[in-house]
C-alpha positions as CSV (number, residue, x, y, z in Angstrom):
1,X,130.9,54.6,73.7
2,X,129.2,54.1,76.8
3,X,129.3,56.5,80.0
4,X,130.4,55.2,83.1
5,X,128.9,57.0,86.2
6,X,130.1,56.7,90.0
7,X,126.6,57.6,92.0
8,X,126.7,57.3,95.3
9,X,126.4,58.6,98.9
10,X,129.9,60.9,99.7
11,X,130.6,62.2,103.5
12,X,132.3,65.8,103.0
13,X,135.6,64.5,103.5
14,X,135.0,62.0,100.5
15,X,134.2,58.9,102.8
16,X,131.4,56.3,101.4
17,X,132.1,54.0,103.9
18,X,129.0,51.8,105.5
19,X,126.4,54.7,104.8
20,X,123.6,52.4,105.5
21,X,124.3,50.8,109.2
22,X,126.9,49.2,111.2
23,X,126.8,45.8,110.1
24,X,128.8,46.9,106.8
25,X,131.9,47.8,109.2
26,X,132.5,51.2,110.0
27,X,132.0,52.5,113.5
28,X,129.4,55.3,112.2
29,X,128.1,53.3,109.8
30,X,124.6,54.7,109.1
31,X,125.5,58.1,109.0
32,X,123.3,58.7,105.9
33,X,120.1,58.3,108.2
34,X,121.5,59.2,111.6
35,X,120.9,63.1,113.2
36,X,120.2,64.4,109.8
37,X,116.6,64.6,109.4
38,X,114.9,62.8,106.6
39,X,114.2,65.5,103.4
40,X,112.3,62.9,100.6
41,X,113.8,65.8,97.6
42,X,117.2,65.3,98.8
43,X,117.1,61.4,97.6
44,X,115.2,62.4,94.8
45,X,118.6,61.9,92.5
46,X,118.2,58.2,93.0
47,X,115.0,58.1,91.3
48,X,116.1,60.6,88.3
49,X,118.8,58.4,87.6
50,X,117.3,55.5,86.7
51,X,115.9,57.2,83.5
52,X,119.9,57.0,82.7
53,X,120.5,53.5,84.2
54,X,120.7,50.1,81.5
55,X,123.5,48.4,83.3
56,X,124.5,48.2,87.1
57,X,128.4,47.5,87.6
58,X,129.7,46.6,91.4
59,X,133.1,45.3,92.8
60,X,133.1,42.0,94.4
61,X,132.7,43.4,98.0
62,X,129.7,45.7,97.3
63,X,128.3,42.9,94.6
64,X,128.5,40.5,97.7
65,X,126.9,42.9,99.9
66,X,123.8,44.0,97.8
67,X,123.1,40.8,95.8
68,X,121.7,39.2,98.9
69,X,118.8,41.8,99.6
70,X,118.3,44.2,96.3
71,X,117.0,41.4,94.4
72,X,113.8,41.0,96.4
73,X,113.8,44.8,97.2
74,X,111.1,47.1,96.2
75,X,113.1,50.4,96.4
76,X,115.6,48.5,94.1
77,X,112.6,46.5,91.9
78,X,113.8,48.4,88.8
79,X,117.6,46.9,89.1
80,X,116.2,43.7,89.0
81,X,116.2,42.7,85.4
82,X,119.3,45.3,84.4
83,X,122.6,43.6,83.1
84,X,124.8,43.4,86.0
85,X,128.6,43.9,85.8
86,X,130.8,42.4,88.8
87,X,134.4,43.6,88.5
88,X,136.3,40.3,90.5
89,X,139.4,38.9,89.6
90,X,138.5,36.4,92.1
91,X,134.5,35.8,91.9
92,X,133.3,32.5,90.7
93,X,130.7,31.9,88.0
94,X,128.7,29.6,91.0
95,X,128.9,32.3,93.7
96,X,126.9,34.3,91.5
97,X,122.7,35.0,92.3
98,X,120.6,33.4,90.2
99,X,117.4,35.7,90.6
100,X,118.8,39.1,89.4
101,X,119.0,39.5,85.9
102,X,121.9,39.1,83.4
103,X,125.1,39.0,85.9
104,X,128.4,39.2,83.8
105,X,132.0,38.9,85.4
106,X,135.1,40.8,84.4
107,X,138.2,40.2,85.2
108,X,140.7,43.5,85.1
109,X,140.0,47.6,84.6
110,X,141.0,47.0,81.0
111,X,138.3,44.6,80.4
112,X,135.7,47.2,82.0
113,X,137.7,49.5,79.5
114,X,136.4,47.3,76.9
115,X,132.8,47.0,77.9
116,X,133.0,51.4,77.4
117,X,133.7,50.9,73.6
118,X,130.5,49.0,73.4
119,X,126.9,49.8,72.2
120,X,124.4,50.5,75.0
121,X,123.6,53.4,77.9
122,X,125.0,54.2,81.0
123,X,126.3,52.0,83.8
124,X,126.2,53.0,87.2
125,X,128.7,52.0,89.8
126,X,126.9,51.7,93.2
127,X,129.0,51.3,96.5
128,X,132.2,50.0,95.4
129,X,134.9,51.9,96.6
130,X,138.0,50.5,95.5
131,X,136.3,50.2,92.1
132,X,135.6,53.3,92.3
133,X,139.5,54.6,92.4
134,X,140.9,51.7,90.3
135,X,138.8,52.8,87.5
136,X,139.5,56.6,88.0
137,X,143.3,56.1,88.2
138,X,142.5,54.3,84.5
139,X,140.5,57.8,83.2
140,X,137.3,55.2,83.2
141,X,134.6,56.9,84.8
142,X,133.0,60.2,83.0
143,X,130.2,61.4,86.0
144,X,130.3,61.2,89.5
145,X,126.7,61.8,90.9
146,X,126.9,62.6,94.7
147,X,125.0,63.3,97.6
148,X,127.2,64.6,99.5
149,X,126.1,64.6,103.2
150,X,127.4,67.4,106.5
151,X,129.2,65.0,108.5
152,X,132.9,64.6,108.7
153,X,134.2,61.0,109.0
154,X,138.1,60.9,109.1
155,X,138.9,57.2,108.5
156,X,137.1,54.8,106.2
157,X,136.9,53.7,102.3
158,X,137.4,56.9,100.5
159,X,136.1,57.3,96.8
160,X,139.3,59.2,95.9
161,X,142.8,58.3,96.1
162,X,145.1,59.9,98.3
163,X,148.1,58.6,95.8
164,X,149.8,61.6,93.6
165,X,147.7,61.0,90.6
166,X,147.4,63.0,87.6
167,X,144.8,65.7,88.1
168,X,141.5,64.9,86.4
169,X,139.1,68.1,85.7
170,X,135.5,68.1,86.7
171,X,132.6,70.4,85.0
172,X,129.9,70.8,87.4
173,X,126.7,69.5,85.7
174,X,124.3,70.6,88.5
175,X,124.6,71.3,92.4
176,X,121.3,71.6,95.0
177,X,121.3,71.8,98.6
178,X,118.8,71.0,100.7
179,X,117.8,71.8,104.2
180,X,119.1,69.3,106.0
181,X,122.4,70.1,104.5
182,X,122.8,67.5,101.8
183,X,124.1,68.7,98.9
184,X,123.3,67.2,95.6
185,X,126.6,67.1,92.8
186,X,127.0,66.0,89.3
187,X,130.1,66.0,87.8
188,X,131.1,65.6,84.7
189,X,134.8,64.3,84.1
190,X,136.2,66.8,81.2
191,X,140.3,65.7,81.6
């Protein structure tokens, strides 16, 4: 059975909205890079997971987001020629990028479901927020690794639900801070 892993960057109220700049929407957007000084270490999960990484899985929002600029990235070079996942119930074989590897659609949570039963290593969601709480409502994901960053946001895409779910336990795996206050979290999902 393959692992499914969430990785991504968390604000400590569990907002993952527009880390990277404005242009993806929120009105803070950037907050990953703005006032908190730059520590290389505290990124450094980014690198150790790709040791773990043989399949990439987005939603269509974050697929439609990256695909534009990873493929000719060189911080994201090593994504290039992974087997891509898009989870779209509305995505078109056409709109898909034709320089980025093996890029597979599916259709519904149960069909991701599927894709778990397979053969094969980890897939990492990256971005994806709605993915992200679709596929925990379904008991799909088994890691969440988080960097979890000292700013407070309020509104914005959170990666957990706010509905009255059943409670899922988490094991923590590993936890560093660093000194710019980012705090490194691996979860594993145990029930």
């Amino acid at each position: 059975m393959r692992e499914l892993v969430y990785t991504g960057f968390v604000s400590l109220d569990g907002v993952l909205d527009s880390p990277g700049g404005p242009a993806e929407g929120h009105r803070n957007g950037g907050w990953v890079v703005k006032d908190i000084e730059f520590v290389p270490e505290a990124f450094s999960l980014k690198g150790e997971e790709l040791a773990d990484t043989t399949a990439l899985m987005f939603g269509r929002n974050s697929y439609e987001a990256f695909a534009p600029v990873w493929p000719g990235s060189d911080d994201h070079a090593s994504y290039k020629e992974l087997p891509k996942y898009v989870v779209s119930s509305t995505l078109s074989d056409d709109a898909l990028v034709g320089d980025w590897g093996q890029i597979t659609i599916l259709r519904s949570t149960e069909d991701v479901a599927e894709l778990k039963k397979g053969e094969g290593g980890a897939i990492f969601i990256h971005g994806s927020a709605e993915l992200a709480r679709r596929l925990s409502e379904a008991g799909l994901i088994d890691r969440y690794n988080l960097l979890v960053f000292p700013v407070l946001l309020g509104a914005g895409k959170s990666l957990f639900s706010r509905a009255d779910n059943d409670k899922r336990t988490l094991k923590l795996r590993t936890a560093e801070p660093y000194s710019n206050g980012v705090v490194k979290m691996i979860y594993d999902v145990v029930g």
